[in-house]
DRENKOLVEX-591444 format. One record per residue: residue number from 1; residue in three letters; chain; x, y, z of N, C-alpha, C, O, CB in turn. Coordinates in steps of 0.1 Angstrom, whole numbers. Glycine has a CB too. Layout:
N
> num	residu	chaine	nxx	nyy	nzz	caxx	cayy	cazz	cxx	cyy	czz	oxx	oyy	ozz	cbxx	cbyy	cbzz
> NUM	ala	A	X	Y	Z	X	Y	Z	X	Y	Z	X	Y	Z	X	Y	Z;
...
This chain:
231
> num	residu	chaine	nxx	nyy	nzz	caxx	cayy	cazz	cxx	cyy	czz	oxx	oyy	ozz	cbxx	cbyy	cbzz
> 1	unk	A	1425	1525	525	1434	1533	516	1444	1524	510	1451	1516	517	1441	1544	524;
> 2	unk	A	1445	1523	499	1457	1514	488	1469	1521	494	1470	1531	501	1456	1518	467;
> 3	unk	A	1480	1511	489	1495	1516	489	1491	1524	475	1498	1534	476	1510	1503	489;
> 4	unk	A	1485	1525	466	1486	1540	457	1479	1550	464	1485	1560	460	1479	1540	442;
> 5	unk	A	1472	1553	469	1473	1567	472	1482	1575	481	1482	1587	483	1464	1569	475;
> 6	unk	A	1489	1565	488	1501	1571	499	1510	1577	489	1514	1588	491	1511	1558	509;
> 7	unk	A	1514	1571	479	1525	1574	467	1524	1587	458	1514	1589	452	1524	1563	456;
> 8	unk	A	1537	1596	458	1537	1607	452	1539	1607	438	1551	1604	437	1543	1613	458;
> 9	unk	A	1533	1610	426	1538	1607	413	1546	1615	409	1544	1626	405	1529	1606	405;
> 10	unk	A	1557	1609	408	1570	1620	403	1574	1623	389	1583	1631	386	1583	1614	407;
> 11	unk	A	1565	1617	382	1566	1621	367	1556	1613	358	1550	1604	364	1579	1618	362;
> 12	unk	A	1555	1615	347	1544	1613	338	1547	1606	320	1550	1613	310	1537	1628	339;
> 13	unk	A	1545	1594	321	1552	1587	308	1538	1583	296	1526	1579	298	1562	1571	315;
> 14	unk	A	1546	1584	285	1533	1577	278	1538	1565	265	1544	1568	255	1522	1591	270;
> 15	unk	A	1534	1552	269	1535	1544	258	1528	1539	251	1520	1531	254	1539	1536	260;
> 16	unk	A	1530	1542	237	1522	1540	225	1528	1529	220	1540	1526	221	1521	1552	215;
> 17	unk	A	1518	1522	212	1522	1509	206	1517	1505	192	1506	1501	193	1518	1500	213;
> 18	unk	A	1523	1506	178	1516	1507	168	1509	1496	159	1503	1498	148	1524	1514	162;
> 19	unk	A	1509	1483	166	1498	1474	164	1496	1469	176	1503	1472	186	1501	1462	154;
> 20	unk	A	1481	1460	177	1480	1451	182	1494	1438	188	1497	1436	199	1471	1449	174;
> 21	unk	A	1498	1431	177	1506	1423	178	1516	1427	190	1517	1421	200	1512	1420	165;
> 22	unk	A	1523	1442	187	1531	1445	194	1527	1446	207	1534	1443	217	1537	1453	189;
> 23	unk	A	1517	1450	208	1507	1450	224	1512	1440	232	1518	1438	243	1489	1447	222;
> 24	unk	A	1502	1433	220	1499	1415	230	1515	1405	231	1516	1395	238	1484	1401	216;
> 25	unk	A	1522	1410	224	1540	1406	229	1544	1407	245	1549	1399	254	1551	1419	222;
> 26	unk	A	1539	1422	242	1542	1428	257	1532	1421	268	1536	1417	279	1538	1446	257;
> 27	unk	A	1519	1421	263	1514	1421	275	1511	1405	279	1505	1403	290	1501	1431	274;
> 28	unk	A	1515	1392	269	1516	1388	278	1528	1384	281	1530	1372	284	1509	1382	279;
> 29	unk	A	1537	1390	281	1554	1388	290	1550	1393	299	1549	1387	309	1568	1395	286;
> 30	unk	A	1548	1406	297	1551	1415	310	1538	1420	317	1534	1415	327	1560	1427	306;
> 31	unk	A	1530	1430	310	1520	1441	315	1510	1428	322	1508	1429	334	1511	1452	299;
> 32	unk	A	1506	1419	318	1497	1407	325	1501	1404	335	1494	1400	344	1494	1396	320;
> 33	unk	A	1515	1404	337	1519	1396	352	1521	1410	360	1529	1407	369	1535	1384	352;
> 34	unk	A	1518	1426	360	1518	1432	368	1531	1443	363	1535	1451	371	1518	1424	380;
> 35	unk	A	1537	1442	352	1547	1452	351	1550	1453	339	1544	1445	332	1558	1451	358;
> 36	unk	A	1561	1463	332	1562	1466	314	1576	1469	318	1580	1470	329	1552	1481	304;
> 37	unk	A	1584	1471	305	1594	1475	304	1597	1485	291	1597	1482	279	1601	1465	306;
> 38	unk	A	1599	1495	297	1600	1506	289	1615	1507	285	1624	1507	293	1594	1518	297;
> 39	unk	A	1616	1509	270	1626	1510	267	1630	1533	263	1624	1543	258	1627	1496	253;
> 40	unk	A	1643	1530	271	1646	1545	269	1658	1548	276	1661	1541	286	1635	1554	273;
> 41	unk	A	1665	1559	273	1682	1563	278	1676	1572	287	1686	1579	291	1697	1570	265;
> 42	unk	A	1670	1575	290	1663	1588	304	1663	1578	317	1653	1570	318	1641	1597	300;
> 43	unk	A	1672	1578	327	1666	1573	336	1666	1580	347	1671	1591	348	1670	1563	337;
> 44	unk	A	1657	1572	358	1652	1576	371	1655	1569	380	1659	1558	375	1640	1576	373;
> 45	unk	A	1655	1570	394	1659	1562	408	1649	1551	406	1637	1552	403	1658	1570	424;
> 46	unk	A	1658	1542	409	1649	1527	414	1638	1535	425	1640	1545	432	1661	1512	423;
> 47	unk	A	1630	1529	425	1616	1532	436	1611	1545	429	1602	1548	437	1620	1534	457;
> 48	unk	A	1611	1556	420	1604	1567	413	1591	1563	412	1589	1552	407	1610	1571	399;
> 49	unk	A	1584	1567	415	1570	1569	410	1563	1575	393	1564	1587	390	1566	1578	422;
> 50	unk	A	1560	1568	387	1556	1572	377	1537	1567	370	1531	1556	369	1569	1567	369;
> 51	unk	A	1536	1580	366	1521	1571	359	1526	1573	345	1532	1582	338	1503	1580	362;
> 52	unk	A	1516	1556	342	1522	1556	326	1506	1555	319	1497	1550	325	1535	1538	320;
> 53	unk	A	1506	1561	307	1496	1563	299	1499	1553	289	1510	1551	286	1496	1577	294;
> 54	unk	A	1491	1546	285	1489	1531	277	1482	1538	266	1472	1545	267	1479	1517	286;
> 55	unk	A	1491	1537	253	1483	1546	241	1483	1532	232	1494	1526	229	1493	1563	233;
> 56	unk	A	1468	1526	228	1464	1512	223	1462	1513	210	1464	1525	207	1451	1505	228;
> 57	unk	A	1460	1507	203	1459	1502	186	1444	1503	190	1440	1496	199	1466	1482	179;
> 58	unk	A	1434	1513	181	1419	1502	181	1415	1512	194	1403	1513	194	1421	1479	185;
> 59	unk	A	1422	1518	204	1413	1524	218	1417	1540	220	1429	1544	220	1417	1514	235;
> 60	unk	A	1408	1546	220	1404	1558	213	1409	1566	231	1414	1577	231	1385	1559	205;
> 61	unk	A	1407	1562	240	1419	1570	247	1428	1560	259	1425	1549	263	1411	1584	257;
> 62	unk	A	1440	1569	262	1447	1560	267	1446	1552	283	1439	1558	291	1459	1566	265;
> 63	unk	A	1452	1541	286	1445	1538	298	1455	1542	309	1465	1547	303	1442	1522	298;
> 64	unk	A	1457	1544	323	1461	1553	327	1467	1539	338	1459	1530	339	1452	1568	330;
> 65	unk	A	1479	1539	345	1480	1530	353	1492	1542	361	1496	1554	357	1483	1513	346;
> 66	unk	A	1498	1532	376	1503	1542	386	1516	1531	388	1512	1521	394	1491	1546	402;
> 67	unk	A	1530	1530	385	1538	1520	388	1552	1525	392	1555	1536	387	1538	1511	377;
> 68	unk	A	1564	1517	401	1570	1520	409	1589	1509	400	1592	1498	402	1559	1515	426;
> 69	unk	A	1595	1521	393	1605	1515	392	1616	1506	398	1623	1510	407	1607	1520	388;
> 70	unk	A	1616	1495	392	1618	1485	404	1638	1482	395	1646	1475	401	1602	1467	405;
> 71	unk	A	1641	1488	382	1649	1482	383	1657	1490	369	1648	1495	362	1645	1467	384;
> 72	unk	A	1666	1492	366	1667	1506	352	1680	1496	349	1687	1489	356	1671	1530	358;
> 73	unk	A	1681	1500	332	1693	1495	325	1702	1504	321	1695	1511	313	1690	1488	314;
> 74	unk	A	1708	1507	320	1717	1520	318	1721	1519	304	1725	1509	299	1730	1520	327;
> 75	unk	A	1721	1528	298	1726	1530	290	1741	1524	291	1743	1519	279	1723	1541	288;
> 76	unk	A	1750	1524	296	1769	1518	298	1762	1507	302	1771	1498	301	1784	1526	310;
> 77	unk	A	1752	1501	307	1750	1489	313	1744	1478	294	1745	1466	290	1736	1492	330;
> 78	unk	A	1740	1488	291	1728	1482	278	1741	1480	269	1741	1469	262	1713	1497	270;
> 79	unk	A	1750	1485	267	1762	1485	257	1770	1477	264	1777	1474	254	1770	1498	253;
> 80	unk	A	1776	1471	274	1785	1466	279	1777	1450	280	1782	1441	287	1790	1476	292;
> 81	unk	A	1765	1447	274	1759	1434	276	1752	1431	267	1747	1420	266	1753	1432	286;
> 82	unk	A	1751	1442	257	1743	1443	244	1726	1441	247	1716	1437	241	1748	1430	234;
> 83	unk	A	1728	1444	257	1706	1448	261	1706	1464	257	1715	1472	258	1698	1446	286;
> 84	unk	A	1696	1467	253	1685	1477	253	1684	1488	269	1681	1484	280	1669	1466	251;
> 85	unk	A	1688	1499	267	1684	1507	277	1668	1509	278	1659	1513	270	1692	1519	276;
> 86	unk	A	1667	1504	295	1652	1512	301	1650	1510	312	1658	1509	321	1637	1508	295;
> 87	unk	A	1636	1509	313	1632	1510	329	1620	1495	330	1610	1493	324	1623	1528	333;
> 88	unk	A	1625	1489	341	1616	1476	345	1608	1484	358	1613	1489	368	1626	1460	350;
> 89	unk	A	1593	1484	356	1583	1491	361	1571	1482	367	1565	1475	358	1578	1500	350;
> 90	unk	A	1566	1481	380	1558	1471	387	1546	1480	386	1548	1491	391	1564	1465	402;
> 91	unk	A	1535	1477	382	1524	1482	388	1520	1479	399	1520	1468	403	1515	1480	382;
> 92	unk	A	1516	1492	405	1511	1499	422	1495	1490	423	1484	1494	419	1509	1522	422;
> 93	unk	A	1497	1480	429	1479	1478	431	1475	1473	420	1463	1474	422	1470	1492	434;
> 94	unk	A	1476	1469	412	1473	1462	398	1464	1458	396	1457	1460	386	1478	1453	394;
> 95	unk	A	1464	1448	410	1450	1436	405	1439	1440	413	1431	1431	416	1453	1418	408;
> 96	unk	A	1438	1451	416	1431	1463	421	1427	1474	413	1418	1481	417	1437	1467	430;
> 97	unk	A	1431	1477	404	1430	1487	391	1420	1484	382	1417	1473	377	1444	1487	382;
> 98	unk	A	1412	1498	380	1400	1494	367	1407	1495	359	1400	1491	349	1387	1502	364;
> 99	unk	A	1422	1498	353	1425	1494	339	1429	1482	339	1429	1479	327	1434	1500	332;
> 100	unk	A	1434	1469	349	1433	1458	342	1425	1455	337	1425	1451	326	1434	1450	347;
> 101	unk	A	1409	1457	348	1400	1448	338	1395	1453	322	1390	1445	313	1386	1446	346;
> 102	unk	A	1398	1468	322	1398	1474	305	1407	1468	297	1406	1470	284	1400	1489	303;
> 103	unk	A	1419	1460	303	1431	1462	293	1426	1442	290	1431	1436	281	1451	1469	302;
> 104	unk	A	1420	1439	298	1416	1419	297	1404	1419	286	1402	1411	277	1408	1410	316;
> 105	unk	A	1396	1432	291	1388	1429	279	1393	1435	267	1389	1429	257	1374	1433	280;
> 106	unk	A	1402	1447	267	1405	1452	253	1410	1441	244	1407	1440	232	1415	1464	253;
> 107	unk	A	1420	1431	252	1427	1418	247	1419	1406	243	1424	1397	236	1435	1414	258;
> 108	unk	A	1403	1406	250	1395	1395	248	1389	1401	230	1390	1396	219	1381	1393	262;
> 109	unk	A	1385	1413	234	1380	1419	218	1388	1419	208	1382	1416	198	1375	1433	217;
> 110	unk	A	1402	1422	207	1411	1424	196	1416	1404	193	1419	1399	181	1427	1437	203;
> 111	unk	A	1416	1396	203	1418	1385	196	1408	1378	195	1410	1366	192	1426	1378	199;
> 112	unk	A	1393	1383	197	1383	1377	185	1385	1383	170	1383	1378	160	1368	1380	188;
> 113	unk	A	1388	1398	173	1390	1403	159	1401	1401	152	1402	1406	140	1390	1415	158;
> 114	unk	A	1409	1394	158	1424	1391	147	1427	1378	155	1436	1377	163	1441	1404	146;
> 115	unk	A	1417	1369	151	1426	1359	162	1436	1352	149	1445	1343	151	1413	1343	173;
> 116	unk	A	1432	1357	136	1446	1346	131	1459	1353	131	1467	1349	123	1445	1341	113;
> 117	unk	A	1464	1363	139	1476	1366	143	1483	1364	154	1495	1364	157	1478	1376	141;
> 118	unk	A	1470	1360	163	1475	1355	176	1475	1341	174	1484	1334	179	1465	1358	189;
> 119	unk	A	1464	1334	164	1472	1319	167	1483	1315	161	1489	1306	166	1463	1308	165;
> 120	unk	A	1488	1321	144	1502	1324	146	1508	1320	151	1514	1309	150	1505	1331	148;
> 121	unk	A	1510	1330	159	1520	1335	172	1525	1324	181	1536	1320	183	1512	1347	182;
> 122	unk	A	1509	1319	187	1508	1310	192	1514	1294	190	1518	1286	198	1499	1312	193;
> 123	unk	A	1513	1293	177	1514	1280	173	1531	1278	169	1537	1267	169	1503	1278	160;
> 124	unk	A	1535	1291	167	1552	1294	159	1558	1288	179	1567	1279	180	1558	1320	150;
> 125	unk	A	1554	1292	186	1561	1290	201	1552	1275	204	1552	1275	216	1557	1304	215;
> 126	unk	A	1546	1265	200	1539	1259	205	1550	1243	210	1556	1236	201	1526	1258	194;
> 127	unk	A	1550	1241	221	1558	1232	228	1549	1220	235	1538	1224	240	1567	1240	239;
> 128	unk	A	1551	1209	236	1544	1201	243	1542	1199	256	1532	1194	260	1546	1191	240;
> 129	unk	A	1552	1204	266	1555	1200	278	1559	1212	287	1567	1221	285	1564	1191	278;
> 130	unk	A	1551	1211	296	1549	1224	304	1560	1217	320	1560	1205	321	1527	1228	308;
> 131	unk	A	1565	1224	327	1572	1224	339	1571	1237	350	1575	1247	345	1585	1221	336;
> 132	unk	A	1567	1237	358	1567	1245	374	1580	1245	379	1586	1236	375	1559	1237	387;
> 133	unk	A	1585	1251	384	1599	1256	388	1594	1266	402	1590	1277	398	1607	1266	372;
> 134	unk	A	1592	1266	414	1591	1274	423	1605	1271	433	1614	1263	435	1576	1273	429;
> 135	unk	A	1601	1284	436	1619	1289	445	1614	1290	460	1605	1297	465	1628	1308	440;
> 136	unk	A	1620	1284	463	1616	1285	484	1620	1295	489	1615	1298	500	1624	1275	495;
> 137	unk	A	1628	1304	484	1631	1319	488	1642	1326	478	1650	1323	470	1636	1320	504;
> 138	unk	A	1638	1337	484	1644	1348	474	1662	1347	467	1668	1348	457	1643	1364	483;
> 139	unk	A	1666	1342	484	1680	1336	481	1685	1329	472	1695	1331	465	1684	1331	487;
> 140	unk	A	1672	1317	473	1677	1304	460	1677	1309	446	1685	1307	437	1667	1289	458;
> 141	unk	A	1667	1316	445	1666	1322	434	1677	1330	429	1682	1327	418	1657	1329	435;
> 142	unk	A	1680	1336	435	1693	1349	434	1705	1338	428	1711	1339	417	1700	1358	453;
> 143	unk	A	1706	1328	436	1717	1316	437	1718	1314	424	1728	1313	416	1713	1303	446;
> 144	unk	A	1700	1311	422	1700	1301	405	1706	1312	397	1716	1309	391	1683	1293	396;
> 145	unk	A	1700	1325	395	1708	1330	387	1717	1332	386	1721	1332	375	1706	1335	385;
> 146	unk	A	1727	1336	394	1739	1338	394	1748	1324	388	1758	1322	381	1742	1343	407;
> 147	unk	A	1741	1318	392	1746	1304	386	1742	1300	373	1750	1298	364	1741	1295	394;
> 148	unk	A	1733	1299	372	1730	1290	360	1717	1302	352	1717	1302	340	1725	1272	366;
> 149	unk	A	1710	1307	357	1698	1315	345	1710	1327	343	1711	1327	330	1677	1324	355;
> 150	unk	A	1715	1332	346	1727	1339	339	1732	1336	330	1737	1345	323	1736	1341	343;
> 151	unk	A	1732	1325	326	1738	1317	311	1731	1312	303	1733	1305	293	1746	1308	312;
> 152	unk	A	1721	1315	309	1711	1313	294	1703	1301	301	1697	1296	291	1721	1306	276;
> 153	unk	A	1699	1293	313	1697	1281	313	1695	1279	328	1698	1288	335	1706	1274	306;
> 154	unk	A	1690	1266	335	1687	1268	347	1688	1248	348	1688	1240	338	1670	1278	351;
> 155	unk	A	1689	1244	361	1690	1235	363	1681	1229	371	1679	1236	381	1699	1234	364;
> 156	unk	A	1675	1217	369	1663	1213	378	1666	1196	384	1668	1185	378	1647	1214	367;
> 157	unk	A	1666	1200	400	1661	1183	401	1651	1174	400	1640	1175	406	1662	1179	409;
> 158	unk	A	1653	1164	393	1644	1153	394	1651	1140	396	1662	1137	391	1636	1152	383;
> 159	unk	A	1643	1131	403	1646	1115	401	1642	1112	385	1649	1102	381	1635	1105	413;
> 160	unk	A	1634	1116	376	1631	1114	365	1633	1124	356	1623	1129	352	1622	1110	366;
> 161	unk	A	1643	1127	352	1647	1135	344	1643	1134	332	1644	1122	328	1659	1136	345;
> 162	unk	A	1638	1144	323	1636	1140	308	1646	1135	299	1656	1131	304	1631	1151	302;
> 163	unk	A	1642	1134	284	1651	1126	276	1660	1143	270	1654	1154	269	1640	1114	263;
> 164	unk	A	1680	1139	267	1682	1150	256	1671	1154	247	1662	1145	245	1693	1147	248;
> 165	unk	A	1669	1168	240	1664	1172	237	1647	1175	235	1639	1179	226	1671	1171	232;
> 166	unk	A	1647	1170	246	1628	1172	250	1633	1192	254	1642	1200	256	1618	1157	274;
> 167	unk	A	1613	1193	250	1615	1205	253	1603	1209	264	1595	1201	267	1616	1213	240;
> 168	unk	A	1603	1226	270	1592	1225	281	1590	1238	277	1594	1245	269	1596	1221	297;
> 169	unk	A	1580	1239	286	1576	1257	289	1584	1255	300	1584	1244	305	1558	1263	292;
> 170	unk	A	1591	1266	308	1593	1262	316	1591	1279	326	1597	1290	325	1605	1253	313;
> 171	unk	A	1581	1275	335	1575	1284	340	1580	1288	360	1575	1284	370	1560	1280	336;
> 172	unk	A	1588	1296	358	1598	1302	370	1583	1309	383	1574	1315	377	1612	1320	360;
> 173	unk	A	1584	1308	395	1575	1313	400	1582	1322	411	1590	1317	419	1565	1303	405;
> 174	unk	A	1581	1335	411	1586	1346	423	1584	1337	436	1574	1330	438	1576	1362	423;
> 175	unk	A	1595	1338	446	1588	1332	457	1583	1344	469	1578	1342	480	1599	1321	464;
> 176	unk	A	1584	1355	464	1576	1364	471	1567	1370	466	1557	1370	474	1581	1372	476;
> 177	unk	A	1565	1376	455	1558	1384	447	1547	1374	437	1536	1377	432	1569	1393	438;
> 178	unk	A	1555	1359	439	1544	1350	433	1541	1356	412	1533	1351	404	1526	1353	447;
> 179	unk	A	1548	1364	411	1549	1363	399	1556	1355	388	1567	1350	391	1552	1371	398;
> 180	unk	A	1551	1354	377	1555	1340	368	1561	1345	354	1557	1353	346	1540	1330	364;
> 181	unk	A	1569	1337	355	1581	1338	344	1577	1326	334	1577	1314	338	1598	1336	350;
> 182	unk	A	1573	1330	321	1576	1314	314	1585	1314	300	1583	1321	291	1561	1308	309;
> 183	unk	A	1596	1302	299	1607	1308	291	1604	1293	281	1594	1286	283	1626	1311	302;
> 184	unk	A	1610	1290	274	1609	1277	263	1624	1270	266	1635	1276	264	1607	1283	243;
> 185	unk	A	1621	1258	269	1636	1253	274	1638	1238	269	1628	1231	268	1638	1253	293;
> 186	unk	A	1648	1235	265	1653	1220	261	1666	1213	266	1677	1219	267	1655	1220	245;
> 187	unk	A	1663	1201	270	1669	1194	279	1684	1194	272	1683	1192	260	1662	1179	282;
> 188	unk	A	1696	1197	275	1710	1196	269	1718	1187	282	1730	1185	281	1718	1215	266;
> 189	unk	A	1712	1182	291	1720	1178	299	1714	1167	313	1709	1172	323	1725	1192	304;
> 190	unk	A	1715	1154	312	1711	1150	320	1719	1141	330	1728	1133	326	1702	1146	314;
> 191	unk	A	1717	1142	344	1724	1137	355	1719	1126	361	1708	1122	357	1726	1145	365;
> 192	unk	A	1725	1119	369	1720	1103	376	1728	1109	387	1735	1119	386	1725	1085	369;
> 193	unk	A	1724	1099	400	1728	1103	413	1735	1089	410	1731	1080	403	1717	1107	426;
> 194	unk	A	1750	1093	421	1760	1079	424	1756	1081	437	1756	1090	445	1778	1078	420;
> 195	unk	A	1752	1064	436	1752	1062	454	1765	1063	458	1766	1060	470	1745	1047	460;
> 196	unk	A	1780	1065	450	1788	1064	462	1795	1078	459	1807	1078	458	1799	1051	462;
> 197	unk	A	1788	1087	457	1786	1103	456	1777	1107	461	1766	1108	454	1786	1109	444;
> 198	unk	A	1779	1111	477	1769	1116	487	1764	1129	481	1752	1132	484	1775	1119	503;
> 199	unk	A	1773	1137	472	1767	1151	469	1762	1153	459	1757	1164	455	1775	1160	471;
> 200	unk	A	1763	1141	450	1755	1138	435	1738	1142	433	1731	1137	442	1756	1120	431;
> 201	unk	A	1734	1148	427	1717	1149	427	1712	1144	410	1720	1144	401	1711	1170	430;
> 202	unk	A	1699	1140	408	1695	1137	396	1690	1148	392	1690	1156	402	1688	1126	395;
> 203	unk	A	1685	1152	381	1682	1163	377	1681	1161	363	1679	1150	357	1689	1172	383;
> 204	unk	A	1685	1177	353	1683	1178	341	1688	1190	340	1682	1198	347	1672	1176	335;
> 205	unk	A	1700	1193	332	1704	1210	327	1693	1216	317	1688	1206	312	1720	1212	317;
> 206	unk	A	1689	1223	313	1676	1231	308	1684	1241	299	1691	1249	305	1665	1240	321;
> 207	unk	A	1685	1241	290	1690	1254	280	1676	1260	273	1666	1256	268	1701	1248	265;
> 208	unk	A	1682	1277	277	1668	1285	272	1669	1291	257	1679	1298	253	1665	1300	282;
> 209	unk	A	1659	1287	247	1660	1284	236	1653	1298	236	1645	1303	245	1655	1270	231;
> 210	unk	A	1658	1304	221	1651	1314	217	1650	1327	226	1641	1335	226	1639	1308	216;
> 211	unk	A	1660	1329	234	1665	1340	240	1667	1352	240	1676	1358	245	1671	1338	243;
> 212	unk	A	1657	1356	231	1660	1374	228	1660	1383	235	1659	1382	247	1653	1380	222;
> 213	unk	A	1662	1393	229	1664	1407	241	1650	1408	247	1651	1407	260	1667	1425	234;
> 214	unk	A	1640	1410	244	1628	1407	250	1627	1401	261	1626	1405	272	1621	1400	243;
> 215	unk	A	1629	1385	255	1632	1376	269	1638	1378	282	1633	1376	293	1639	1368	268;
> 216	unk	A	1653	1384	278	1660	1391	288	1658	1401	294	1663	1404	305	1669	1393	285;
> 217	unk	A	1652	1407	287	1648	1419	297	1632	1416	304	1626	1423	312	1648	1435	288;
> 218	unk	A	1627	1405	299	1614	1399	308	1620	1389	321	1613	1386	331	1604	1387	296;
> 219	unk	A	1636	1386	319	1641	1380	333	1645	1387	345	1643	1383	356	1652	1375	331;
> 220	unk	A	1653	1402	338	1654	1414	344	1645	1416	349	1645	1415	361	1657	1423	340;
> 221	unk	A	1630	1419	341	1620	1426	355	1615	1413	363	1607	1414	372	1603	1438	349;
> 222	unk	A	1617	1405	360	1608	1392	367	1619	1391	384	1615	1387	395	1609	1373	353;
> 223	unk	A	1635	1395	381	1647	1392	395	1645	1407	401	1646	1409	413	1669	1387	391;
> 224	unk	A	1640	1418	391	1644	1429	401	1627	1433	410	1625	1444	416	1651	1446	388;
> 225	unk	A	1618	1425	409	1605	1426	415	1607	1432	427	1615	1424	432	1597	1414	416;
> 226	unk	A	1605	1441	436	1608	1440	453	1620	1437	456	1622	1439	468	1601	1429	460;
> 227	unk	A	1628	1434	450	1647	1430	451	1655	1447	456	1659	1450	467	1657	1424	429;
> 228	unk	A	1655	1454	444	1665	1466	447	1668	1470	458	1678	1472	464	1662	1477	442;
> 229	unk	A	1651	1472	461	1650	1482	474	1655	1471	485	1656	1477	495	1632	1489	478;
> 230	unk	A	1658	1456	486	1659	1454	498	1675	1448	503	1679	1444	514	1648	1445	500;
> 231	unk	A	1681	1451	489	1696	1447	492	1702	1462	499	1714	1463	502	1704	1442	476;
């Protein structure tokens, strides 16, 4: 028996999307790595149960998935920071679900049929240099943000730090949930260790370029994964 069928569905949502493009925004920020974010001033308790109806460009009925709010923006919260009110939503069992594999192929068919809007897309974000970023636990993570991904930016050690203004993908990894964040970042800041500064580290400050509400609220559901419920 899945953890979905223990789960009671407490209500019933439906998101429609009126192109393709806008789809494939979403899905791969969010819906691919296991969750969406629904924008809307109606909210519900963190942990609600909800099934969301997926209404597609191009697919003649909607796809039906089962997911567990993990994290809500408030409306006084959305105005007091200038984000967007909604709800950050984990899919229940995901990579267990026959609508992933409908929703990988609906995505394989629509960008043979329009692949010149995806490569676009693709090519307008296109960066040379990719970086891994994993967190040894949930704490450090919490740490970095409060620290430093709160401001737009994160900081990384290395003995070989890149040059100012190189740029990266720079791809964040859940250390529990193993879910992946990837943000576009450029070097604004680089450090040397003093050997006669025991507490000095080498590294590189990372500024996140191109930071829209999107983004941010793709950071939100990426910290509130499994978090709410355990503070």
């Amino acid at each position: 028996m899945s953890r979905r069928d223990l789960l009671r569905i407490e209500a019933k949502v439906d998101v429609e999307y009126q192109n393709f493009e806008q789809f494939f925004q979403e899905y791969t920020k969010n819906i691919s790595l296991g969750g969406i974010f629904i924008k809307t001033e109606k909210m519900v308790p963190v942990q609600t149960v909800l099934e969301i109806g997926l209404k597609l460009p191009e697919l003649a009925e909607p796809l039906t998935l089962v997911g567990e709010v993990v994290h809500a923006i408030t409306p006084q919260m959305a105005k007091e920071h200038g984000w967007e009110p909604g709800l950050g939503i984990h899919f229940v069992d995901y990579d267990e679900e026959e609508a992933k594999t409908k929703l990988e192929q609906y995505v394989r068919n629509l960008t043979k049929k329009h692949p010149d809007k995806i490569n676009d897309r693709r090519k307008s974000h296109r960066v040379p240099l990719r970086l891994r970023v994993k967190f040894p636990n949930l704490q450090t993570l919490m740490e970095d943000y409060a620290k430093d991904i709160s401001q737009g930016g994160i900081f990384i050690q290395s003995e070989n730090p890149r040059q100012l203004g190189d740029r990266f993908i720079v791809t964040m990894v859940h250390p529990d949930t193993k879910q992946e964040l990837e943000l576009e970042g450029e070097v604004v800041r680089v450090a040397r260790r003093e050997p006669r500064d025991p507490g000095s580290v080498s590294g590189m400050g990372i500024r996140f370029v191109d930071l829209d509400e999107k983004a941010k609220k793709a950071i939100e559901l990426f910290l509130a994964t499994d978090y709410p419920a355990n503070r």
